[in-house]
C-alpha positions as CSV (number, residue, x, y, z in Angstrom):
1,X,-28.0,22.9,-14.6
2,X,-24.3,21.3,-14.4
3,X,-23.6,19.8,-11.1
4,X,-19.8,19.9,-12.1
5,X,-18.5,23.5,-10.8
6,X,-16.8,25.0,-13.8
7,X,-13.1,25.4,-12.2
8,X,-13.5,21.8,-12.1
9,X,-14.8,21.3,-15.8
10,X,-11.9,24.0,-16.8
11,X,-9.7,21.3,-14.9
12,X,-10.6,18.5,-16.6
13,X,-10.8,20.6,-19.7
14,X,-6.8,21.5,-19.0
15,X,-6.1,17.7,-17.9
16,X,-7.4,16.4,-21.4
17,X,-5.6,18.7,-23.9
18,X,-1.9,18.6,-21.6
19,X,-2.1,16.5,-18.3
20,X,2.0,17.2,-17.5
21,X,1.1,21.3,-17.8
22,X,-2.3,20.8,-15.4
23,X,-0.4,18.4,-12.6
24,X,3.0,20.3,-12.9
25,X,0.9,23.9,-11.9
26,X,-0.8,21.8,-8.9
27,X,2.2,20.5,-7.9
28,X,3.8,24.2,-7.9
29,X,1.4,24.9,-5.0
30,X,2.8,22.5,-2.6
31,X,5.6,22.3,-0.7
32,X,9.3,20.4,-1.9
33,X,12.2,19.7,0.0
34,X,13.6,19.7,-4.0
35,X,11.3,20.6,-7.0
36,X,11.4,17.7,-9.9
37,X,13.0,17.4,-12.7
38,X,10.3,16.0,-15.3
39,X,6.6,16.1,-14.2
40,X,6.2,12.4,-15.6
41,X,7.9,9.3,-17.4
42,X,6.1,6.5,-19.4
43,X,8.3,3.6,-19.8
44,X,5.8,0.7,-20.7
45,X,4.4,-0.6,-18.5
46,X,5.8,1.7,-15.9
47,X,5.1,5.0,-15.3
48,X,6.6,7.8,-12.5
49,X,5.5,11.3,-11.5
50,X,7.6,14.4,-10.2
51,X,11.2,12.6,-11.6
52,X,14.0,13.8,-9.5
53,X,11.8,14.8,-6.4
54,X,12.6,11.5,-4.8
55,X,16.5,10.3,-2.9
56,X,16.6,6.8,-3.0
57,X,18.0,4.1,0.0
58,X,19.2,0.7,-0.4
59,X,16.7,-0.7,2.0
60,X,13.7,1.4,3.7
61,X,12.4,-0.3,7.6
62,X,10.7,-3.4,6.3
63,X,7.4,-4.0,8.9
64,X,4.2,-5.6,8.8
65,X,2.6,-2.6,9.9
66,X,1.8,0.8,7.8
67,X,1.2,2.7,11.2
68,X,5.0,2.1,12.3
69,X,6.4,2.8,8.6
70,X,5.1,6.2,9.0
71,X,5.6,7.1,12.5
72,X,9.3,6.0,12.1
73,X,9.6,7.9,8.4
74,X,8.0,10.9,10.0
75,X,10.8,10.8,13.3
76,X,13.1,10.7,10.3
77,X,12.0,13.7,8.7
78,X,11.5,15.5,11.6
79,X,14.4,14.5,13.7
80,X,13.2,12.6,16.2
81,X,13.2,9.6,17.8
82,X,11.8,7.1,16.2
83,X,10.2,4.8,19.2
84,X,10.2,1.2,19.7
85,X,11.6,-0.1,16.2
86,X,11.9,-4.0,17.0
87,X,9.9,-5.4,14.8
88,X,11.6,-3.7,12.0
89,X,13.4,-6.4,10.0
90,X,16.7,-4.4,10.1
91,X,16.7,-1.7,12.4
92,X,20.3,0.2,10.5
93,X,18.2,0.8,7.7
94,X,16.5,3.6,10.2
95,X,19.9,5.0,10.3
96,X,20.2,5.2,6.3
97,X,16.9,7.0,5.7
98,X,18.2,9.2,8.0
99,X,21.3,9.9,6.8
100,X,20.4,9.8,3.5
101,X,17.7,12.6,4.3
102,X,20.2,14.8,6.3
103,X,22.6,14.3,3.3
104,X,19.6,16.4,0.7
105,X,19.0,18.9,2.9
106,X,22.5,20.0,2.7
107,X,22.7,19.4,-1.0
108,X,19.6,21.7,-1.3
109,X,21.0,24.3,1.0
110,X,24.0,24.2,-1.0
111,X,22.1,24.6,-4.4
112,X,20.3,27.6,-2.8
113,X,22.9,29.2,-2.2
């Protein structure tokens, strides 16, 4: 008796014989501001996933802690205040993941329509 459930051997089945086709149809099933371009890029010895999910800032709020990165990235996304932010190294780069957020959304609106 298997102790592997057989969705998960047909999984790793898929994952072997075309890993792009198995992580693109997981990706399908959750949610994006903008779908990707190309599932994945191999550039020795880099490698990226999801290419042209992603809109890219010149500086992101440098902290030392993980906890305030994402409660100020999450006031971002959703609009909100962000909190005490003084111990971000520079505070205007808040502003730019902001506005650099606010600026997709209207470029997907605009595609959708």
């Amino acid at each position: 008796m298997s102790l592997i459930h057989p969705n998960v051997r047909r999984w790793i089945q898929e994952g072997q014989e075309n890993p792009e086709r198995l992580w693109a149809a997981a990706a399908e099933e959750m949610p994006w501001l903008r779908k990707w371009e190309r599932v994945f890029e191999w550039n020795f010895p880099t490698f990226r996933w999801f290419i042209g999910d992603l809109n890219f800032v010149h500086m992101l709020p440098k902290t030392r802690s993980g906890k305030i990165m994402r409660r100020v990235l999450k006031a971002v996304i959703l609009d909100r205040d962000p909190g005490d932010i003084t111990t971000i190294e520079d505070e205007g780069s808040v502003e730019e993941a902001r506005q650099s957020y606010q600026q997709m959304k209207k470029e997907i609106a605009a595609q959708a329509r």
